[in-house]
C-alpha positions as CSV (number, residue, x, y, z in Angstrom):
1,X,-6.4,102.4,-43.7
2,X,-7.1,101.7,-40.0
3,X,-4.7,104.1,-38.9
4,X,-6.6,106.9,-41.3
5,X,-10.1,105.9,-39.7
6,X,-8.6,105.9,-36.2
7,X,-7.2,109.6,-36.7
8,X,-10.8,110.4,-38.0
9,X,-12.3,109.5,-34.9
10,X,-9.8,111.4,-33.0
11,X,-10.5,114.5,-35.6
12,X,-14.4,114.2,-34.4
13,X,-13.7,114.2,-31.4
14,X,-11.2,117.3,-31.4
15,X,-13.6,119.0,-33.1
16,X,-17.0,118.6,-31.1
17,X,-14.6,119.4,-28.1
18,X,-13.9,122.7,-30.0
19,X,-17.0,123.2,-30.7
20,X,-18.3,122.8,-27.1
21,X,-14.9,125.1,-25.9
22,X,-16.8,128.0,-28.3
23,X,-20.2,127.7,-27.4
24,X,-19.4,128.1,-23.8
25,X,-17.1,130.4,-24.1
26,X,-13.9,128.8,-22.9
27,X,-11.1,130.9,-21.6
28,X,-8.7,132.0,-24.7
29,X,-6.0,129.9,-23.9
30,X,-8.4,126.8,-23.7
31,X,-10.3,127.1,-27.3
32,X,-6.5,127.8,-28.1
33,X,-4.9,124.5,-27.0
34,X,-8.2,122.7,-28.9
35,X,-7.7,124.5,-31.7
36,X,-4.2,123.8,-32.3
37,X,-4.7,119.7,-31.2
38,X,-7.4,119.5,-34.2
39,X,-4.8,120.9,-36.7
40,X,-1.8,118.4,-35.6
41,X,-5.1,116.4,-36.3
42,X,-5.7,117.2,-39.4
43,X,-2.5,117.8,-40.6
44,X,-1.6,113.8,-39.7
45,X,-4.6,112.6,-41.3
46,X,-3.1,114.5,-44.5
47,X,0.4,112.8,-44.0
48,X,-1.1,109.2,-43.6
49,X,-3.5,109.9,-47.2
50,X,0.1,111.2,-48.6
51,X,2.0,108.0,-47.4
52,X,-1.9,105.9,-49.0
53,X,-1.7,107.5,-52.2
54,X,2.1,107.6,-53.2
């Protein structure tokens, strides 16, 4: 369960970064690269609930 909380914070963080990327309108490639970090994101959280719940 730790690990799932840490990736959570690093989700929140990804994400407010995104966020921030957007609202100043960040080169392309930037909100790009941010965009694609909160999926890998995302997408380990999933594997870790996976691994949690089999």
């Amino acid at each position: 369960m730790e690990k799932m909380t840490e990736i959570q914070k690093k989700i929140e963080i990804a994400r407010l970064e995104l966020n921030r990327a957007a609202l100043e309108e960040d080169d392309y490639e930037s909100v790009y690269e941010k965009s694609v970090r909160l999926d890998k994101l995302i997408e380990e959280y999933l594997e870790e609930e996976e691994k949690n719940f089999v």
